[in-house]
C-alpha positions as CSV (number, residue, x, y, z in Angstrom):
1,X,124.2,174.4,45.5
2,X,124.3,176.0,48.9
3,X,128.0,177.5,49.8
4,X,129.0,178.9,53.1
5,X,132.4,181.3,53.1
6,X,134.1,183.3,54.9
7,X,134.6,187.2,53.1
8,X,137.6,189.1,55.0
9,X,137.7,192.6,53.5
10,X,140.6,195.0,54.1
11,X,140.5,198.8,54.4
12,X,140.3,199.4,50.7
13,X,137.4,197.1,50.1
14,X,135.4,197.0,53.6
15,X,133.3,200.2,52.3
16,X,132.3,198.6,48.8
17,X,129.0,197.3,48.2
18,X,131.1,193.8,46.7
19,X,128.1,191.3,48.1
20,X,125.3,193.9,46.2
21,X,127.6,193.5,43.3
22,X,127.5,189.5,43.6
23,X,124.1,189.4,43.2
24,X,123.5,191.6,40.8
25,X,126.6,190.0,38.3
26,X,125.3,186.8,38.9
27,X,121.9,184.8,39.5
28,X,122.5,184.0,43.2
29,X,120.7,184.1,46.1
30,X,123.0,185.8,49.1
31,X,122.2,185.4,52.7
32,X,124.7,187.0,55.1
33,X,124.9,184.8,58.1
34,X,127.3,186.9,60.3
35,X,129.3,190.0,60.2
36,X,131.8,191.9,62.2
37,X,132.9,195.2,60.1
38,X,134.7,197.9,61.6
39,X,136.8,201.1,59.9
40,X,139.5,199.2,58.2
41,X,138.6,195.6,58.1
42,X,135.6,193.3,57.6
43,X,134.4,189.7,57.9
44,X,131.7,188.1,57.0
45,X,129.7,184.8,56.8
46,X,127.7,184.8,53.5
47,X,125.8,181.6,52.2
48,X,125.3,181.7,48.5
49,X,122.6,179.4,46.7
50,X,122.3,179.4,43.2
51,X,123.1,176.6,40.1
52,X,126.4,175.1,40.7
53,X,127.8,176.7,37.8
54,X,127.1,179.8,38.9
55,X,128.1,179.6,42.8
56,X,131.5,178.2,41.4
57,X,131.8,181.4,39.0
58,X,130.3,183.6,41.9
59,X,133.3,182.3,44.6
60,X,135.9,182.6,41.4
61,X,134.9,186.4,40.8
62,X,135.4,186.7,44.9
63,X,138.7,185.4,44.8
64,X,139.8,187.5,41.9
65,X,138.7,190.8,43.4
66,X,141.6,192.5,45.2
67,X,141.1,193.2,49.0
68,X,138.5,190.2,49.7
69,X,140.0,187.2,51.0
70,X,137.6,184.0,50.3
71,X,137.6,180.9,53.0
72,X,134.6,177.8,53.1
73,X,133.3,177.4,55.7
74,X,133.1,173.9,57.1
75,X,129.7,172.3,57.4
76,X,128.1,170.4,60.2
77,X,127.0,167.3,58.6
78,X,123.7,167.3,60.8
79,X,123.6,171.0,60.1
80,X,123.7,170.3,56.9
């Protein structure tokens, strides 16, 4: 499974390495599409590939972490 979010990262988070610790918590391949981070807040478009299983724990673990604000991105369906 190929997932597309949105990360937005607020003051207390935008300095933490939280896509390094995706990766290395759980077997996923991250790709960061886009990114716009600045001294208190961050945003970024990260793809993440990986069994569906694990993308689905990977997105939960995102959600739970305080200061990252998770939001799909909506596909293209030529874009695929």
């Amino acid at each position: 499974m190929r997932l597309r979010v949105y990360l937005t990262f607020n003051e207390a988070t935008v300095r933490e390495p939280i896509i390094w610790k995706l990766a290395k918590e759980f077997d996923v391949i991250t790709n960061i599409r886009t990114a716009e981070v600045k001294d208190h807040t961050g945003l970024v478009g990260l793809e993440i590939d990986g069994a569906d299983d694990v993308v689905e724990a990977a997105v939960k673990w995102l959600e739970d972490h305080d200061g990252v604000h998770v939001e799909p991105i909506e596909q293209n369906i030529i874009e695929g």
